[in-house]
C-alpha positions in Angstrom: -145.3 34.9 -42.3 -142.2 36.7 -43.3 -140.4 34.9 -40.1 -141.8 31.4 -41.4 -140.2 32.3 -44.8 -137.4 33.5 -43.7 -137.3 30.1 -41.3 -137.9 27.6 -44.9 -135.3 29.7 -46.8 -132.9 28.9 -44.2 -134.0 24.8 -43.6 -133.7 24.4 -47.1 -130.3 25.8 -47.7 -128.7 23.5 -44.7 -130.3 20.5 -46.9 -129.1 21.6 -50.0 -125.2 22.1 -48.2 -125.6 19.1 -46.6 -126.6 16.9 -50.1 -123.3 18.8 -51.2 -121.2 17.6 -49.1 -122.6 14.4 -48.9 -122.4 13.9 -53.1 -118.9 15.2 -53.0 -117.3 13.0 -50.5 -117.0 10.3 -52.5 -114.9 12.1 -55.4 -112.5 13.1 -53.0 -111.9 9.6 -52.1 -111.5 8.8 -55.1 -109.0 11.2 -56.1 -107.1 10.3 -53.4 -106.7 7.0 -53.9 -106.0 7.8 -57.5 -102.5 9.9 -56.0 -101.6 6.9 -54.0 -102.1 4.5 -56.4 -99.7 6.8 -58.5 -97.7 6.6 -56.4 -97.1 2.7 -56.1 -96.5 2.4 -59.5 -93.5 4.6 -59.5 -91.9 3.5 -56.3 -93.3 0.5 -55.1 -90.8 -0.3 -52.3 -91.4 2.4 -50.2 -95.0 2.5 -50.0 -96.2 1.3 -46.4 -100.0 -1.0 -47.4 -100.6 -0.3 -43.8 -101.4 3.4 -44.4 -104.5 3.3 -46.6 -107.5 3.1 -44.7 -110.5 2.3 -46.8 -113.9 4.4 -45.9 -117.7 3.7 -46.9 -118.7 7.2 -45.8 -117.8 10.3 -45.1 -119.6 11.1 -42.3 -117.9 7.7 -40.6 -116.3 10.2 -38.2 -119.5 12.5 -37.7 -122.0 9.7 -36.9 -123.8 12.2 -34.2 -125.2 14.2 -37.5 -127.3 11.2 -38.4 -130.8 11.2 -38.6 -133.4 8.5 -38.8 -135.3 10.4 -41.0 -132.6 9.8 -43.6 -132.9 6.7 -44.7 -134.1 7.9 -48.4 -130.8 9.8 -48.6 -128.8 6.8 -47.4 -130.4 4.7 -50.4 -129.0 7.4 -52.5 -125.5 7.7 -51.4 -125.3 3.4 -51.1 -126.2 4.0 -54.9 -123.3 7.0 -55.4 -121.2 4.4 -53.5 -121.7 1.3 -55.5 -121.0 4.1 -58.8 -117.8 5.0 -57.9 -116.9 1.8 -56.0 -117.0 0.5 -60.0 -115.0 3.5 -61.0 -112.1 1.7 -58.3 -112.2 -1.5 -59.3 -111.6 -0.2 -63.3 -108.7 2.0 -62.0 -107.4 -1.3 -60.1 -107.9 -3.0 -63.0 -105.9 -0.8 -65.4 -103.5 -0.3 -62.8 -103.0 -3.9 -62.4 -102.7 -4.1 -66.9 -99.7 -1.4 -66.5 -97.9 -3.4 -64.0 -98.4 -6.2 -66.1 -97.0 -4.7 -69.1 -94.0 -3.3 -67.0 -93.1 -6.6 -65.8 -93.7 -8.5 -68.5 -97.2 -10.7 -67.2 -99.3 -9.2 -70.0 -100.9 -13.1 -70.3 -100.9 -13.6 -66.4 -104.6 -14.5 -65.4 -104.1 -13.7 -61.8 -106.4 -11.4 -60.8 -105.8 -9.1 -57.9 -108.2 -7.9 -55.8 -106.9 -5.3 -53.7 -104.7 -2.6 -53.7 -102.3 -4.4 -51.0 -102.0 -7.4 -53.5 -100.8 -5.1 -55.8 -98.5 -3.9 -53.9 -97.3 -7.0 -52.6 -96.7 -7.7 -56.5 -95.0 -4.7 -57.3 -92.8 -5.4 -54.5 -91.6 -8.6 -55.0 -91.1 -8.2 -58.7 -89.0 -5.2 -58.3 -87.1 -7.3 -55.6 -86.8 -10.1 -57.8 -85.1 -8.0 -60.6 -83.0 -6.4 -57.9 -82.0 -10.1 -56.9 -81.1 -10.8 -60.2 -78.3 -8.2 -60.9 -76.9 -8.9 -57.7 -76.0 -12.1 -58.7 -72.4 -11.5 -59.7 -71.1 -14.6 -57.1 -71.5 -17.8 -59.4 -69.5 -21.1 -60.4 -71.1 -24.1 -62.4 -69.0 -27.3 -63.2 -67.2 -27.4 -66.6 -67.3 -30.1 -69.4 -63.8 -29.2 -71.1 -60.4 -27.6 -69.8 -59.9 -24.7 -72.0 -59.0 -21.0 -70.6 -60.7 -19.4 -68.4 -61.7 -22.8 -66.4 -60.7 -23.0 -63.0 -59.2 -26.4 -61.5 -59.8 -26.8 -58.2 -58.1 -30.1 -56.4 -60.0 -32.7 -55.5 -59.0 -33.4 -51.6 -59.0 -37.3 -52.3 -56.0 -36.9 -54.3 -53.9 -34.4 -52.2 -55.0 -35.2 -48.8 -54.0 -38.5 -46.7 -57.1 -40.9 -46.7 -57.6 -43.2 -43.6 -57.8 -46.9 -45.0 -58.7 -49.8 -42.8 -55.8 -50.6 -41.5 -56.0 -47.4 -39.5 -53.0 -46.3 -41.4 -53.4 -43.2 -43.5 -52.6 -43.4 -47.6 -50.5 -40.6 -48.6 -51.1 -38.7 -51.8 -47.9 -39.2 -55.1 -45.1 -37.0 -53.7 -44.5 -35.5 -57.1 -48.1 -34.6 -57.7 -47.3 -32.4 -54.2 -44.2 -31.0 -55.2 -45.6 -29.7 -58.7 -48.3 -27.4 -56.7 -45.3 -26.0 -53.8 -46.9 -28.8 -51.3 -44.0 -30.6 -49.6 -46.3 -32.9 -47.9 -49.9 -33.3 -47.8 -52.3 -30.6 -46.0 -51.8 -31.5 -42.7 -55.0 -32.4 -40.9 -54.5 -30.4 -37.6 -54.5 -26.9 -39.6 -58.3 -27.2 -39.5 -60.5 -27.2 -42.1 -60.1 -23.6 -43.5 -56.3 -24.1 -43.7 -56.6 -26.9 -45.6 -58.4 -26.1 -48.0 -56.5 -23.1 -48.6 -53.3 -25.3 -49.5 -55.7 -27.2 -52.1 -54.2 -26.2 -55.2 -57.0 -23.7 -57.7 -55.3 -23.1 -60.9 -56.9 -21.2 -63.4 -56.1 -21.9 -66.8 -54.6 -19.1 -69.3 -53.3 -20.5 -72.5 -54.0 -24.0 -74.4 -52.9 -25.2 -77.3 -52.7 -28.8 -78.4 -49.2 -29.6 -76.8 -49.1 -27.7 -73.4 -51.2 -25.8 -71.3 -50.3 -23.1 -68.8 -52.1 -21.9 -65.6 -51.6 -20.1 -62.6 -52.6 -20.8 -58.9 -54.4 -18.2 -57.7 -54.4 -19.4 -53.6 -50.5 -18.9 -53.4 -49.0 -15.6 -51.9 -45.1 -15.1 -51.8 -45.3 -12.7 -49.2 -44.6 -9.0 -51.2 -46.5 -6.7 -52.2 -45.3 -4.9 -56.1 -44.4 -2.1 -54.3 -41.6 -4.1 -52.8 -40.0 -5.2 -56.6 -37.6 -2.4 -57.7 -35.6 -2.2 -61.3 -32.2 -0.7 -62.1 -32.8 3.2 -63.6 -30.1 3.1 -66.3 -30.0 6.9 -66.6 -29.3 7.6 -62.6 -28.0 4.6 -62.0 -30.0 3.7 -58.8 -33.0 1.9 -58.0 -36.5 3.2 -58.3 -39.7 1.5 -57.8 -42.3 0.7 -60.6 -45.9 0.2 -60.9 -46.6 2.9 -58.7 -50.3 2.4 -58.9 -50.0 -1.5 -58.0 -47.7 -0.7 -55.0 -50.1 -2.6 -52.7 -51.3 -5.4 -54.9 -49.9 -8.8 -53.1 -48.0 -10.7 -55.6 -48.4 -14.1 -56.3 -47.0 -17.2 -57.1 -48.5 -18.9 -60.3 -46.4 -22.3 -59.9 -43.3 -24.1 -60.1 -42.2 -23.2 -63.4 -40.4 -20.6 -64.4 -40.8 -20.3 -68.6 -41.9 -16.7 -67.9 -39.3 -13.8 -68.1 -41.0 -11.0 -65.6 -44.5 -10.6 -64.2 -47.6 -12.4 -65.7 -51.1 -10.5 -65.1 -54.4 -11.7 -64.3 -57.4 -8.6 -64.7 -60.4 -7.1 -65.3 -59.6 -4.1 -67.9 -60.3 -4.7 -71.7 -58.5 -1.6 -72.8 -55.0 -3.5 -71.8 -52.6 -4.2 -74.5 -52.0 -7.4 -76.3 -54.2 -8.6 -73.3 -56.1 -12.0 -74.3 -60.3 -12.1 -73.2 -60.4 -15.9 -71.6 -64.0 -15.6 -70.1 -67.4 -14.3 -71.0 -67.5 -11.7 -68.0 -64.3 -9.8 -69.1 -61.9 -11.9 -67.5 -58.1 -10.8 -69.5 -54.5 -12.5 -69.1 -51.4 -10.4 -70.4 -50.3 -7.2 -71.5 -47.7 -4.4 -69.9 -48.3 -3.9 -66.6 -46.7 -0.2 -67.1 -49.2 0.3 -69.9 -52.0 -1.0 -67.8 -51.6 2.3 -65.5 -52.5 4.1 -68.3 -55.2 1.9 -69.4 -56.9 2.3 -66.4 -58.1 5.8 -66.7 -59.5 4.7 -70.7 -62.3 7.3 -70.8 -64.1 4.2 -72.5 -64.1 2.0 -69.8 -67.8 1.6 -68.8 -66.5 1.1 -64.6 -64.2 2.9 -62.4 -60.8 0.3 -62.5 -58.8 0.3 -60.0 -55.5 -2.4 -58.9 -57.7 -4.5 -57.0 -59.1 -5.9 -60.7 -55.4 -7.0 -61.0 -53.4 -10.0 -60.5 -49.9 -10.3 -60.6 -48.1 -13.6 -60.7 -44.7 -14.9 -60.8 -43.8 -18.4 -63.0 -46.6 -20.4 -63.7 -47.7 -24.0 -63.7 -47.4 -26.1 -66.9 -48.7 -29.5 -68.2 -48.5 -31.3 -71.6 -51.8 -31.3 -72.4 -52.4 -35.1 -72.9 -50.8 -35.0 -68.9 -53.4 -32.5 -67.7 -56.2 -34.5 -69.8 -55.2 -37.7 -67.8 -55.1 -36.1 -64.7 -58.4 -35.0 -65.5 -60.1 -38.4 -66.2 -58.6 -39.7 -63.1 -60.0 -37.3 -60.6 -57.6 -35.5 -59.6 -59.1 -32.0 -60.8 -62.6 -30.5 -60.6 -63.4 -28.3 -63.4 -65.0 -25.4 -63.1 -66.5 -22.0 -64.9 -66.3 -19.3 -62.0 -67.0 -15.7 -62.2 -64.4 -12.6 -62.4 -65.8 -11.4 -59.2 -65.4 -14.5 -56.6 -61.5 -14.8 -58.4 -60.8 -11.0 -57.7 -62.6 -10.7 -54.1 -60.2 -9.9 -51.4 -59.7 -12.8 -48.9 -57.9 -10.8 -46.4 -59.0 -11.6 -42.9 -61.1 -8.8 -41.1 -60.2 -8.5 -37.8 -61.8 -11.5 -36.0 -64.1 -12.4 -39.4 -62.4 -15.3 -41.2 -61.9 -14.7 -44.8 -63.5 -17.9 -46.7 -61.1 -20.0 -48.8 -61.3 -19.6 -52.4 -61.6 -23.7 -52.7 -64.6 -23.4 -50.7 -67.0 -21.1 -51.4 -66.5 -22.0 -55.3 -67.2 -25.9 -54.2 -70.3 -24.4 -52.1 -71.6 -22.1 -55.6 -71.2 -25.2 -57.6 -74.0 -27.0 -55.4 -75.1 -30.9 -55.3 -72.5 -32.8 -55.3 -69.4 -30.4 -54.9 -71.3 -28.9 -51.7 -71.5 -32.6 -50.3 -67.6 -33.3 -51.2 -66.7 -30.0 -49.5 -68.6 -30.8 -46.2 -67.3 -33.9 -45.9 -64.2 -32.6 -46.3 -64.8 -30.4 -43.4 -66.4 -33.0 -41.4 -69.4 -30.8 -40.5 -67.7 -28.0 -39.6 -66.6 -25.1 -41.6 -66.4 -22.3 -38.9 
C-alpha cells in the first residue's frame, strides 16, 4: 500500500508539471512577440520579417510526448490558444493605432493583418520620409524673370538648324558674340559638349531698366589662388582669399560694369549679401569678409568654398531687351535649386560630369526632357 501511494503521489505530480508547462507556454510566446514587436516600432528598417516564426504549441518540437489519451487536455489548451491568440490580435491592433498616429494615417481604414504587413508599412513609410529629404536636386519652369531664375538657351536659337534645302540656318551672330560664342556649338563636339557651350545665366539683380546675370557654364581657366594684389606696406605681391585658393573662377559675361570679383554662395551671414532664392541662394558681399563669415557660430551647416562662386564681368540686358528675348524663345526660364547650381561638374576619371544645361532640362520634365533628347538625338552617353 505504501509503494502504491508512494506510486499516485508521484503520477500525479508529473501531471500537475506537465499542465504547467503546458499553461505557461503560451505566455511566453506572447511575451516574446510583445519584445519584437517593440522592437519594429523603434527601428523598423532593420527588422528581418523572415525571422519570426509563428507556433500553435509548444510541444510542436516534442511531438513524441503526445498521448492519445489527451485529447481533453488538447480541448483545453485550443481554448488557452484561441485566449491569447485575441490578446495578439489587440496588441496588433494597438500597435497598428501607434504607427498610425506616428505617421500621420489616424483615419486610414486599412487594416493589417499580420505582423509582416506591418512591417512592410513601417518600412516603406520611414523610406518614404527618408525619400523626401533627399530631395535637394530639383528645377521647375518659371513664369517671370526676376533673380534667382535661371535662363537656360534654348538650342533652336543658338545652334544651326538643318532646313530643306539641306543647308544648315545659322543662329544671329551678335546673339553669339554677347554669350563668348564665336560661332555656333559645333555639331561634331558631341552632345555633352554642346550643351555645355549653351549659355545658363542666372539672374542677380533687376530693376525696371536693366537686368544683370552671370553664366554659370563658363570657366576662364584660374583658380583665385592664381589672382594676386599689390601689398602697399612691403611693396610685393601676396596672394588673397586664402581659403578660396582652389575655387575655379568664372566668367559671368561680356561686360565689364563690375570693378573686382562678383560672388555667387550659399552663406547668409555674408555682408551686404542680397537673398535671391527661397533655399538660401545669396549674390554679393566681401569676399575677404566672407572668410570670416564662414566660421559664424550661427550658421546651422558646416560652410565651406565649394558653396562659393566667383565671377568676373557679368552679362547685362535692358530689361524690355531681355523681356523680348524671352517672348521669342530664345530663353527657358527656370527656378533651380542651390544644390544642382553649386554641384561640382569636374570629370571623375573616366565618369563624365553631366552638363549643367542638361540635367536641369531633365529635372524640369515633359516637355524640356523631350527638347533635351532631341537635342541629343537619342544619345546622351
Amino acid at each position: 500500500m505504501q509503494h502504491c501511494g508512494f506510486l499516485c503521489v508521484l503520477i500525479v505530480t508529473f501531471l500537475v508539471a506537465i499542465s504547467n508547462a503546458f499553461s505557461t507556454a503560451p505566455i511566453a510566446y506572447k511575451c516574446q512577440r510583445h519584445t519584437d514587436v517593440s522592437v519594429i516600432s523603434r527601428t523598423p528598417l532593420k527588422v528581418d520579417s523572415s525571422s519570426f516564426v509563428l507556433r500553435s504549441s509548444f510541444f510542436d518540437s516534442f511531438e513524441d510526448f503526445k498521448d492519445e489519451d489527451d485529447d481533453d487536455e488538447d480541448e483545453d489548451d485550443e481554448d488557452d490558444e484561441d485566449e491569447y491568440s485575441d490578446m495578439d490580435q489587440q496588441s496588433i491592433a494597438a500597435f497598428r493605432s501607434k504607427m498610425g498616429s506616428l505617421f500621420g494615417d489616424e483615419g486610414s481604414e486599412d487594416e493589417s493583418s499580420s505582423v509582416d504587413e506591418l512591417i512592410n508599412y513601417a518600412r516603406s513609410q520611414s523610406e518614404g520620409d527618408k525619400k523626401e529629404e533627399l530631395v535637394k536636386d530639383w528645377a521647375t519652369p518659371a513664369k517671370t524673370i526676376k533673380p534667382g531664375v535661371v535662363l537656360l538657351a534654348n538650342p533652336d536659337a543658338f545652334c544651326e538648324l538643318p532646313d530643306t534645302s539641306k543647308t544648315s540656318v545659322s543662329p544671329d551672330p551678335s546673339l553669339l558674340s554677347k554669350y563668348g560664342l564665336v560661332r555656333p556649338p559645333p555639331r561634331d563636339l558631341g552632345p555633352d559638349r554642346q550643351a555645355d557651350l549653351l549659355p545658363v545665366i542666372v539672374v542677380v539683380e533687376q530693376d525696371q531698366f536693366t537686368t544683370k546675370g552671370v553664366l554659370l557654364n563658363r570657366r576662364t581657366g584660374y583658380l583665385l589662388g592664381d589672382l594676386e594684389q599689390p601689398d602697399p606696406k612691403v611693396g610685393e605681391s601676396m596672394q588673397i582669399l586664402e581659403k578660396f585658393c582652389i575655387q575655379p573662377l568664372w566668367f559671368g559675361g561680356t561686360d565689364n560694369s563690375s570693378s573686382g570679383l562678383d560672388m555667387l554662395h550659399r552663406c547668409e551671414t555674408v555682408h551686404e549679401a542680397t537673398k535671391i532664392t527661397e533655399d538660401g541662394m545669396y549674390w554679393g558681399g566681401d569676399p575677404a569678409q566672407a572668410q570670416e563669415a564662414m566660421e559664424d557660430p550661427s550658421l546651422g551647416r558646416i560652410v565651406t568654398g565649394f558653396d562659393f562662386k566667383f565671377f568676373v564681368q557679368n552679362t547685362q540686358w535692358l530689361t524690355k531687351s531681355l523681356e523680348q528675348q524671352y517672348e521669342e524663345g530664345i530663353w527657358i526660364p527656370s527656378e533651380v535649386s542651390a544644390e544642382v547650381l553649386f554641384k561640382s561638374r569636374d570629370r571623375m576619371g573616366t565618369q563624365k560630369a553631366k552638363p549643367l544645361w542638361t540635367e536641369v532640362m531633365e529635372l524640369m520634365g515633359g516637355e524640356y526632357q523631350d527638347m533635351k533628347d532631341t537635342f541629343y538625338h537619342g544619345d546622351s552617353d
